[in-house]
C-alpha positions as CSV (number, residue, x, y, z in Angstrom):
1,X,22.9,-3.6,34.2
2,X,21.8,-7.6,33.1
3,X,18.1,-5.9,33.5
4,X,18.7,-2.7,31.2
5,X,19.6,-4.9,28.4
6,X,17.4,-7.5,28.6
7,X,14.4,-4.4,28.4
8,X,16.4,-2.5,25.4
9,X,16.3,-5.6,24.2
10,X,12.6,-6.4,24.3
11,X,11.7,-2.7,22.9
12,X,14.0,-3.6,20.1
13,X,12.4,-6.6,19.1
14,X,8.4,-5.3,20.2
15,X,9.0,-2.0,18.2
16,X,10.5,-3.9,15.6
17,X,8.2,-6.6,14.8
18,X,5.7,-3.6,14.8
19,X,7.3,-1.8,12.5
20,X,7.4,-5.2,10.2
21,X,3.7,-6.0,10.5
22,X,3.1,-2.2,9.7
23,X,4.9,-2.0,6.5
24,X,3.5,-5.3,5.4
25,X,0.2,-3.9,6.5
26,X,0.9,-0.7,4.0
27,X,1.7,-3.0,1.1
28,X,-1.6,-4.6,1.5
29,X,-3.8,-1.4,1.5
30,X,-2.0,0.5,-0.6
31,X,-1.7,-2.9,-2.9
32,X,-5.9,-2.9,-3.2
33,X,-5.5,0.8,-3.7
34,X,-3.3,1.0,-6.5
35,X,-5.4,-2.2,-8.1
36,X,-8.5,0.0,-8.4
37,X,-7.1,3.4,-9.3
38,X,-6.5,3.1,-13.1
39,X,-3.7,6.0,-13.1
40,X,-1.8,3.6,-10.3
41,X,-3.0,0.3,-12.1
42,X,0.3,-0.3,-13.7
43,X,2.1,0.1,-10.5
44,X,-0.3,-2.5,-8.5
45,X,1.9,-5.5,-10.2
46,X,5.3,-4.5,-8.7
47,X,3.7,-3.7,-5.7
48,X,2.1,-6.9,-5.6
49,X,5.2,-8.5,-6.0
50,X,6.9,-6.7,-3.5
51,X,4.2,-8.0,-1.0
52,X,4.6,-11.4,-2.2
53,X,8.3,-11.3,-1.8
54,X,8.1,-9.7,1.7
55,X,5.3,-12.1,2.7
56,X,7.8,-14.8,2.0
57,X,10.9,-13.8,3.5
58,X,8.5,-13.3,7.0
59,X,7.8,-17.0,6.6
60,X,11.7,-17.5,6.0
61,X,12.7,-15.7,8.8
62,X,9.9,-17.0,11.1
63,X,11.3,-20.9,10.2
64,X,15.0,-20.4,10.0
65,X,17.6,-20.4,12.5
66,X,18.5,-17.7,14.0
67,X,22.4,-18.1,12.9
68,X,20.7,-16.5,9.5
69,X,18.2,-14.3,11.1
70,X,19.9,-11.0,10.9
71,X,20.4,-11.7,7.1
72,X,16.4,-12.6,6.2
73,X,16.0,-9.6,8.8
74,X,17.9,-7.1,6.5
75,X,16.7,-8.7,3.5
76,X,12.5,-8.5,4.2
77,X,13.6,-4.4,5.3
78,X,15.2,-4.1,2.0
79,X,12.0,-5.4,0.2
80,X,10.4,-2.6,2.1
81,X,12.6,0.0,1.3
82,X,12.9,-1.1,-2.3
83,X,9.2,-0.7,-2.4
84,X,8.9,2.5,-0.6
85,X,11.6,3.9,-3.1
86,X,10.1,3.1,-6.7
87,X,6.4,4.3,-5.3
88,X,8.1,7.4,-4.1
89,X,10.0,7.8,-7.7
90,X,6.3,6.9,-9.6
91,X,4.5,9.6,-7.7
92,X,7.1,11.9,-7.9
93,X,7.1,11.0,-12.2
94,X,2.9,11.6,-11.7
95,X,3.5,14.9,-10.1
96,X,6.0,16.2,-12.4
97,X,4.1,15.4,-15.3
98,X,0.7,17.0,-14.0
């Protein structure tokens, strides 16, 4: 039983810390993307801001103790979701306007 969780435990933390670097990945590309196409230009600041915010609290969560880690945890997904929601609510304002 010891065994089971141990594994459930190191798919939760592999899948997770891939799911981190992904989204942070996505910020980046998307950030150059945005910087270069002028109808997404005005959205490349928040998104850079966004990536600076979530690049921070990985560093916070990568130095803290872990008695705080499942707070800077919850707070770098937020900056993700946060992000993913006001891109999704710009295209959807680009779309509806077209």
């Amino acid at each position: 039983m010891r065994v089971r969780i141990i594994q459930k435990a190191l798919l939760h933390n592999i899948t997770g810390l891939g799911g981190f670097l992904t989204g942070l990945a996505g910020k980046v590309v998307l950030a150059r993307v945005f910087r270069r196409t002028p109808e997404w230009r005005s959205h490349y600041r928040f998104t850079e801001a966004m990536l600076a915010y979530t690049v921070v609290m990985l560093v916070v969560q990568a130095v803290l103790p872990d008695s705080i880690s499942g707070l800077t945890q919850r707070l770098f997904i937020a900056s993700l979701l946060v992000w993913i929601e006001v891109t999704a609510i710009v295209l959807y304002r680009r779309l509806s306007t077209e």
